[in-house]
Structure formats: C-alpha cells, structure tokens
N, C-alpha and C positions, 0 to 999 in steps of 0.2 A: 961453561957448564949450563949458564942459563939458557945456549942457544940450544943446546941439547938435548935437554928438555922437555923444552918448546915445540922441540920438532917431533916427538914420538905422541903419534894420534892412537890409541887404545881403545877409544870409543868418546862417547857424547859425557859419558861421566866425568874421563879422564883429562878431558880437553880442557886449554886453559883459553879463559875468556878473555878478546883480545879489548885491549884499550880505547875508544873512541879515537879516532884518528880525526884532526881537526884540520880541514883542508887548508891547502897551503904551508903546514910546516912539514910532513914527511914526504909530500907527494902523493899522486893518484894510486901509485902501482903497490902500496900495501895493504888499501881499502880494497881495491879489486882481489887481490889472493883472499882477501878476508872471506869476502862475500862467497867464491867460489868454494873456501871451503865448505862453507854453511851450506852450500846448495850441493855436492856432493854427498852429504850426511843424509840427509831428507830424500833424495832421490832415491838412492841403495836403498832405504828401509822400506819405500814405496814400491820398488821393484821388486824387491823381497816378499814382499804382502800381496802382490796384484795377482797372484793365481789363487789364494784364498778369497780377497774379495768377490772375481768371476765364480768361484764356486757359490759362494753365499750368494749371490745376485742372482744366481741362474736357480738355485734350490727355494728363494725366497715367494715364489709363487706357489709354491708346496705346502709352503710352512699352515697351519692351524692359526686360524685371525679368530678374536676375539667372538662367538657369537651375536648377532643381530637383533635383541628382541624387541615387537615390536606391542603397545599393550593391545589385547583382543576387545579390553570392552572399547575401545575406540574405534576400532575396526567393524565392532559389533554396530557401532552408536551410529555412524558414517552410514549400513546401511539402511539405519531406520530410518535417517534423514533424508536418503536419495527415496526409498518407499513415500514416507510424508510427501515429499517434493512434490511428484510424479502426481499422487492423487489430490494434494494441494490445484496442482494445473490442469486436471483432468475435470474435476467437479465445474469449473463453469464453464466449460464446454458443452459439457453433458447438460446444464441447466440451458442452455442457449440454442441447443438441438430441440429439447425438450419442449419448448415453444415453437418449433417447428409442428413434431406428432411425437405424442408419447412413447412411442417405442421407436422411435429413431437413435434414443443415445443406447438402447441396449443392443440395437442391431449393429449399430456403427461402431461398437465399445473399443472391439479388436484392433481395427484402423485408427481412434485414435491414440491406443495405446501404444501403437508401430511409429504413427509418424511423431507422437510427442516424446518417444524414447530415441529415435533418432534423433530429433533437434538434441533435446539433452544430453546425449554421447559425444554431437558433432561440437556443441559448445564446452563441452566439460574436457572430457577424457583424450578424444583427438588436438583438441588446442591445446590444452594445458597438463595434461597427464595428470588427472586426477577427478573426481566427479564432485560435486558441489556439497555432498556430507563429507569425504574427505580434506575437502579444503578447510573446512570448518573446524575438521578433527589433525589439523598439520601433518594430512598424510594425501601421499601420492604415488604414484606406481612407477615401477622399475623393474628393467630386465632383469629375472635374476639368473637367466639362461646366462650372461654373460657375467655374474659373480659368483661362475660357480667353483668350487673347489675352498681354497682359503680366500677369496676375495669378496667376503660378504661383509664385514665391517670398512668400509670405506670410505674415503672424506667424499667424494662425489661416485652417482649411480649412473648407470648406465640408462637410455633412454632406451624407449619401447621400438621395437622393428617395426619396417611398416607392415610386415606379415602378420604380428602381434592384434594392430590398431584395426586390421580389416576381420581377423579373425572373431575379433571377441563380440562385435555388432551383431555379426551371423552367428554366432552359439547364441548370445544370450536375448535376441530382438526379436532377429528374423525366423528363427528355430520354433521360439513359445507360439512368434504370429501363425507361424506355418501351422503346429498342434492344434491351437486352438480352433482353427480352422478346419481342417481336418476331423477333431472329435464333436464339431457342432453339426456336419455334414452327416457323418454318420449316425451320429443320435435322430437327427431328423428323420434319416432314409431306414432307421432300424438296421441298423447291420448286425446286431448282436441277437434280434430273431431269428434272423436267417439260420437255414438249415449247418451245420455242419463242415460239411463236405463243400460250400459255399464258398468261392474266392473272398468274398467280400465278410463275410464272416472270420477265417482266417486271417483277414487282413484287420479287422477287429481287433481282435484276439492277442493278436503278434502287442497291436498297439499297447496293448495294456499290459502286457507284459513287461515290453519296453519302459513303461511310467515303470511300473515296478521296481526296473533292474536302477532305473535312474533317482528310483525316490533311496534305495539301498546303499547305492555310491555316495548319493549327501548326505547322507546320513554319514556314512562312514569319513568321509573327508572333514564332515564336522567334530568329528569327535580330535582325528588327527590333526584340525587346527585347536581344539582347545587343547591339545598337549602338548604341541611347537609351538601354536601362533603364529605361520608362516601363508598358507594359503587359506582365503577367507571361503570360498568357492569352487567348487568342483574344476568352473569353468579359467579360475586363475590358476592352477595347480595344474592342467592341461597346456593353459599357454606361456607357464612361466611369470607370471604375470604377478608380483608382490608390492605390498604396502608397506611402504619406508614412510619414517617423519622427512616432510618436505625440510625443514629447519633443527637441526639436531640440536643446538646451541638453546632454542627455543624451551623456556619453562614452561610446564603445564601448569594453566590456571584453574586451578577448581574448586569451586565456589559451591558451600555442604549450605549457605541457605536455604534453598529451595528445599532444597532435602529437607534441614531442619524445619523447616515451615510446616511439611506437608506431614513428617512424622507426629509433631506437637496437636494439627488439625487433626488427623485421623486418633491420638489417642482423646482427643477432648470429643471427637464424635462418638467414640466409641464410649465414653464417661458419660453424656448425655443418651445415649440408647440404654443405657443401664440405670440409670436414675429416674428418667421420666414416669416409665412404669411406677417407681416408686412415689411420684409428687402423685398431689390431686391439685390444680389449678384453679378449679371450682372451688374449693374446701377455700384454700387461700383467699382467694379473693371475696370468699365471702363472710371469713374471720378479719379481715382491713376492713372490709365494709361498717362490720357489726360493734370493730371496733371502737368505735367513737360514742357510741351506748353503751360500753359497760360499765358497772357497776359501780365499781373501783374510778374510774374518770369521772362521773357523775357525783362522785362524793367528793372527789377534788373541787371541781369545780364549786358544786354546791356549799361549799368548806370554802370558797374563797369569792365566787363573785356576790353581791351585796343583795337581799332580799327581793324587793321588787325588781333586779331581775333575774335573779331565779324564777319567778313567778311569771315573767313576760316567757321565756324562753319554754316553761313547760316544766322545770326543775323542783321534786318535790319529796317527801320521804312519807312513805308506806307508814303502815300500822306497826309493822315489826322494825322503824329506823333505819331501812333500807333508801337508797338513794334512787329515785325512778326518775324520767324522764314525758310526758306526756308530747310526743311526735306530732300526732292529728292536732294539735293544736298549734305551728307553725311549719309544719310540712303538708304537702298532698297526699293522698292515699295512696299513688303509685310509687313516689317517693319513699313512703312508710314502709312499705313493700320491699324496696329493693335496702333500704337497709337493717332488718330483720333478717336478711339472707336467703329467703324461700318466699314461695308464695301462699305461706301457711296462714299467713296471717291474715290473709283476705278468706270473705265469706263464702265454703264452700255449699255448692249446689250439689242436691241430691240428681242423679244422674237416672239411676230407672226407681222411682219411689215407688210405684208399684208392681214389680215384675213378681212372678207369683214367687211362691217359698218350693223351696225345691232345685231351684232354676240357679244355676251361680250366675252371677250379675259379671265376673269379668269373663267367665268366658262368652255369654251373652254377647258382651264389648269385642271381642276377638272376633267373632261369628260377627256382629255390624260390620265392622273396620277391612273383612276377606268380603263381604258383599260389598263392601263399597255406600254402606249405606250409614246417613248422620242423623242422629235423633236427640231429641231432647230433654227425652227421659218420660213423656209419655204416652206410654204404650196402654194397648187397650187389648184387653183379653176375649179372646170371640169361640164360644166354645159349642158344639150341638152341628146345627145347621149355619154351615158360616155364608152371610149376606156378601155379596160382591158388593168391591167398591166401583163407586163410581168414577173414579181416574181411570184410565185404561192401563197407564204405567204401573198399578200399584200390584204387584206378585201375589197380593192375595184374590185379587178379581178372576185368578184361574180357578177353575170347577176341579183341576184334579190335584191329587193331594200330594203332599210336598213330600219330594221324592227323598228327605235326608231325615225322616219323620222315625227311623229307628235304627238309624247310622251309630248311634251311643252305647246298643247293648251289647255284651259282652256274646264272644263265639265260642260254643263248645269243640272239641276233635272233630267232630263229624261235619261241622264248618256251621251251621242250623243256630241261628240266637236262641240265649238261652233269656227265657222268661223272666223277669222280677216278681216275687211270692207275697202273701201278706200283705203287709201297710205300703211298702216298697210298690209291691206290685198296683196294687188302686191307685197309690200315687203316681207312678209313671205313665201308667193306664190313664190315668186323667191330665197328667201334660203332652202326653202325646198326640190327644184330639183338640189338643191347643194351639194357633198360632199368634203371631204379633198382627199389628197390622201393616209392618213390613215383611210379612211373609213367611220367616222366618221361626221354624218350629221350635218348640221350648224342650222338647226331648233330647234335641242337641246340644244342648247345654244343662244338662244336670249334674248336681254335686253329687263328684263321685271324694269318697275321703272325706267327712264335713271338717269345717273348724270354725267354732264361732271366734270372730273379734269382739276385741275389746275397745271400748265402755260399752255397743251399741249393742252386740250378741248376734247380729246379722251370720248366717252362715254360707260361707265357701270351701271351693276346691282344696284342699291340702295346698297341691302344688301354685297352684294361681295366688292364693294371699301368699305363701313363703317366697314366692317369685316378687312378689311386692316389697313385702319386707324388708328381703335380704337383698334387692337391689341397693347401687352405689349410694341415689340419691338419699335415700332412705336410712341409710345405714349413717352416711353423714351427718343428716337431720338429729336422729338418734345420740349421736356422738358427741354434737356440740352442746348438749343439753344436762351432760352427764354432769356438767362442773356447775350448773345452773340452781338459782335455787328452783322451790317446785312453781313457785310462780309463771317464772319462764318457760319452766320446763310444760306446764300444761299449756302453753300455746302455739310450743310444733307437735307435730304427729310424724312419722314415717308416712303414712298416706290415709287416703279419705274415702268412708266407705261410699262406696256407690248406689245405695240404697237408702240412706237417709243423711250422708256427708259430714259423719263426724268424723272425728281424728280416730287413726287407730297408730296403739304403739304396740300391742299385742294380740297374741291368739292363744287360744287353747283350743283342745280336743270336743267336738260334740261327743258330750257321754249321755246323751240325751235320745241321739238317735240310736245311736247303740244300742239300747236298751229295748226301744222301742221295735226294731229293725228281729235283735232277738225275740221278743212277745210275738211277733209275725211271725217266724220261723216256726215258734213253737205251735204258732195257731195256723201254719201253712202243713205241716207235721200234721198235726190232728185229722185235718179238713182232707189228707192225702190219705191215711187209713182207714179214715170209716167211706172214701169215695173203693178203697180197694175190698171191706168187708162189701160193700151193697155189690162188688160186682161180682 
C-alpha cells in the first residue's frame, strides 16, 4: 500500500519527500531516480513558462521606466561656472596683449575667444564628456538619442557619438566665431546704409533677422527646459545631447552658509542705511567729550577728592553751590576748546566791523567766497570819485564801473528794473556808488527781508541768518544747552555775528524798517502827485 502511494506523482504539493539516502546502505541507483525526479518537475514548469517569459523580454523595452530627473539649478549653476571659467582665462590674456598696444585685446577678442573655447572643449567635453562646471555639479552628457523610448532611467548611459562630439564645437564655437565676424565687417562697411535693393543690404537684413528667429527659439527651449528639465540648450535639444548625474548614488552636498552669511550681511547693511541718517556722530562724540565736565561728576568728585586738591585741579563751587571746574588753569586753550564741544568758546573776531548798514554781511561773505577773494574784515568805503589803486591786480583800479552794480533790483513784466522809492530809494542810491576795495559793489548784497539778531540787533537777510540758524551745527549747539543751567548756556550761541562777533541764538523781525520803509512810500506817494499836478 505504501508502495502505492508513493508511486502516484499529482504535483509538487502532493509528492512525498524522499528520505536522505546515506551512501552505501541502499545503493547508487535510488539517489539517481531521486534526483531525476526533482529535475523533471522544474524542467516542465520552465518549459511551460518560456513562451511567456520571450513575450515579457521582448515587450520589456516598451515598457514606461521611471522618469529621469535631472535638477535645473545645477544645470543652471554648471553654466555659470563654464561662463566665469572662460572669462576667468580670457582676462590675462587680454592684460598681456594690452602691453603690447591698447586695442590689440579688443581687435584680437574673437580669436581668443575661438581658440580658448577650443582648448576647453578639447579638454573638457571630448575627453571626458562633461565640461568643468559640470564636473563640479556631478553631471555629464549622454546620448539620449540612444535612451530613447522607455530606456531613460538606467544603471549606465550611453556615451556621445563621434557625430555628437564634432557637431556641438561647430554650433556653439565656430558658428558665434563666424557671426561675430561677419556682423563686425558689416558694421564697419555700413551695410545696413546701403540702398535697399543692395545685395549686401539684404544680406544685412536676412542677418538680423536670423539673430531674431534664433534669440525666439532660446527663448522658447528655455522655457521648455524649465518645465522637463531635459535640455539645457537649444544646441543640446538639436544634438540629443543631455545632462545625467555622472554618480547617481552620490549625495548632494549643500552648504546654506554662505547663503546664511550673505542674507544676515545684506539685512545688517540694510539696518545701518536706515539708522545712520538717524545717528549724528558729531553730536556723540561731542557729548563723551563734554562729558567728563558735567556737572553732576564735578560734584562727585568734589564730594570726594580732599580740598587742596580740588583746588590744584581747578575744582570749585559758584555763588549758587553749583560744582564748576576752572580748565584754563591746567589745560591749554586748544584743549579747552575741544572739550566744550565747539569752537564757541574761543574769542570770536568781528569779520566785516565796518561794512555800511544796509549791506548783509553774509551775503557780502557769499559774494567774497564766488570771487575767490579773503579779507579780514577791513574794508574801506570809497564813494564820489573813486582813486585807483595802486596795485594793478586790485579790480578797483579799473575806471569803468562794475558791471553787477544793479544786478539786485527787482524786474518788472516789461523785463525794465524797477526803481527803489523813498528812504529805500537814497539808500540804494547811495550803495550803489559804493564799492569795497576788493571791487566788489555793496548793491549786490543788500537786505532784502530784514531780521535783526539777537543780543547785538545787527540786521540780515531773512533767508541767510535762518540758513544759519537752522543749520545742523547750530541747531545741535542749541540743543545741548537746553538742559544747562543759564550759565552754560550763555556761553554757546548757534553762530557769531559777523559784524561785531557776538553770539547770536536768536532773531526777530525788523519792525523798524517797516515802518520807516512805509513813511517812504507815503512820502514817495505825495512827491509822485504834486510831480503829476505841476505837469
């Protein structure tokens, strides 16, 4: 029964698994049937199977393989680095020409741009299929004429034809050499003057049409590599010609330092463009100066160092118990100077003590400073019959009369100056036949707008003292004074009049000439109706 069994084969399920036959006790010839059955079993299902496998083998080049992608800003990056390369190696060529004769490197530019793109083709791309920004970026070129259909994910690429290797030198080397070439000939010869109907005009024409067609196509290829990412180039997309990672297994290393670096730099540049404006550096450094005299540390100190030498050092208290400091008595006066914070505290010089009244003393300063000429504040008034001098340089030794002598009055529509009336009028009238003895007439500098300053009452332009005023320095001056007591405070000014050099921190209105200016009017009035009754 058991042999019975034994003997009915139903399949691999059913089959009973024979016992280990230990040679030498059953003999050879039951191992042998064993084995033959087992290879019987495995054969049949293989033979069974081998017209589906040949299907599947033969359809598997068919089949859809995994998409290739490759990234573009590497592709992108690769080409900036062959561009750097190229002008990397161009520039001391060009410096080394350039010591020959100056226009030898722009004449030559074409040629060296031909042969040093050849060296770098014949090194890069023909030896090793890939160009030296590529390398950089673990990429390299590959047929993809021969991966085409489903054979584009694959453990190895097909290498470049030599039809490939020769073609792509003459599009992208010899092609631009030949242009350039060609469009520098014609710009020389004028072809794009030329008549019309002109072969060479035509042939112009076509040219630039051509750039045209061809700036249209990169364009558009670019657009269609950033949406596959397959050809980076007009010129690779014509010869088949793609960028695979040389190393697929290869991690990319990329390093956000630099990045981080340059992001963190450009906001702190752009924090200091915004703040500067806002500091005053000046101000600063001359509140640390000032600060070792204030008020408040003078009473520390004086509150702790011991009598005599308070008194060596200059340490001492006011009428009102205030803590002072006497400088000039172990400093120098330029020393004193610089820490005060201005130069206020030195003894100002009247700059024009006599210039007549009438006359603004800065714009006077304005008028010196556009002649080019430096005085020292005394001038001398020459009025009637003016004596030559006897320098020959000196602008007033000319006999005729200075030609800017009514440049100041005001122009009516009809284009005609119009007269100053009254007290106005005598008085313009009378600086007008006035000059300095730099030449220089006082009619061109008259207050127009009075404003006297304060303590001295000296009167100027409107705009020239508020131009003083409300400048920085001045306004800073002003500022650090505010928290002072009046002591301190009378010994800066905003600025120093120039007609007798006292401080000035203010101005008011002349209501003075006002007044006077109208009595003229009304007695310019009068003097103009009875001139119209006598006529």
């Amino acid at each position: 029964m058991s042999d019975d069994r034994s003997s009915k084969v139903a399949g691999p399920s059913s089959q009973v698994m024979a016992r280990p036959v230990i040679g030498g006790l059953d003999g050879g010839s039951t191992s042998t049937e064993t084995t033959q059955s087992y290879e019987r079993f495995w054969q049949a299902a293989n033979e069974a199977a081998e017209p589906a496998q040949n299907r599947i083998r033969r359809r598997l080049p068919h089949f859809p393989s995994p998409p290739l992608r490759i990234q573009r800003v590497s592709q992108l990056d690769a080409e900036l680095l062959d561009a750097e390369l190229t002008s990397m190696l161009l520039e001391p060529l060009k410096a080394a020409l350039r010591n020959i004769r100056l226009t030898l490197p722009t004449t030559l530019e074409p040629e060296l741009l031909l042969a040093l793109r050849l060296a770098l083709y014949k090194f890069s791309i023909w030896d090793r299929g890939a160009t030296y920004g590529a390398m950089l970026q673990n990429l390299r070129y590959r047929n993809e004429w021969a991966h085409s259909g489903g054979l584009q994910s694959t453990s190895k690429d097909a290498r470049l034809w030599r039809v490939q290797l020769i073609l792509y030198p003459t599009l992208t080397i010899l092609l631009p050499y030949l242009h350039t070439k060609v469009e520098r000939q014609m710009s020389s010869m004028s072809f794009s003057d030329l008549p019309s109907t002109d072969i060479r005009r035509k042939l112009s024409v076509g040219l630039d049409r051509a750039q045209r067609v061809y700036s249209a196509l990169t364009l558009a290829n670019f657009l269609a590599f950033l949406s596959d990412g397959r050809y980076r180039t007009l010129t690779d997309r014509m010869l088949g010609m793609r960028l695979t990672y040389a190393q697929r297994t290869m991690n990319r290393n990329v390093s956000f330092e630099f990045l981080n670096r340059q992001l963190v730099w450009h906001a702190f540049t752009e924090f200091l463009l915004f703040l500067l404006p806002l500091v005053r550096p000046r101000r600063i450094l001359r509140t640390l100066m000032r600060l070792s005299t204030h008020r408040w540390i003078l009473a520390a100190w004086l509150a702790v160092l011991p009598r005599f030498i308070s008194k060596r050092v200059g340490l001492y208290k006011d009428d009102k118990g205030r803590a002072r400091i006497n400088l000039n008595a172990i400093l120098p006066a330029s020393v004193v100077g610089n820490l005060s914070g201005s130069s206020n505290g030195a003894v100002a010089i009247a700059k024009y003590p006599d210039l007549p009244q009438g006359v603004c003393a800065i714009c006077w300063e304005n008028l010196e400073d556009q002649a080019g000429i430096r005085t020292a504040g005394q001038s001398v008034v020459r009025s009637g019959i003016q004596l030559p001098s006897l320098d020959p340089t000196d602008p007033s030794s000319n006999p005729l009369p200075s030609s800017g002598a009514t440049s100041s009055l005001p122009i009516d529509g009809a284009g005609r100056p119009i007269q100053p009336r009254g007290l106005a009028a005598r008085t313009t009238n009378a600086l007008s036949a006035m000059t300095s003895s730099s030449g220089l007439a006082y009619a061109d500098a008259l207050v127009h707008t009075p404003y006297r300053v304060e303590p001295c009452g000296h009167t100027y332009c409107y705009v020239c003292v508020a131009g003083k005023l409300l400048a920085e320095e001045a306004a800073e001056e002003l500022q650090e004074t505010t928290d002072e007591d009046d002591q301190d405070a009378t010994q800066h000014a905003a600025w120093h009049c120039l007609r007798c050099g006292s401080g000035v921190r203010s101005t008011r209105r002349d209501t003075g000439n006002l007044v006077l200016e109208k009595d003229a009017g009304k007695e310019e009035k009068a003097n103009d109706d009875e001139a119209e009754v006598q006529a």
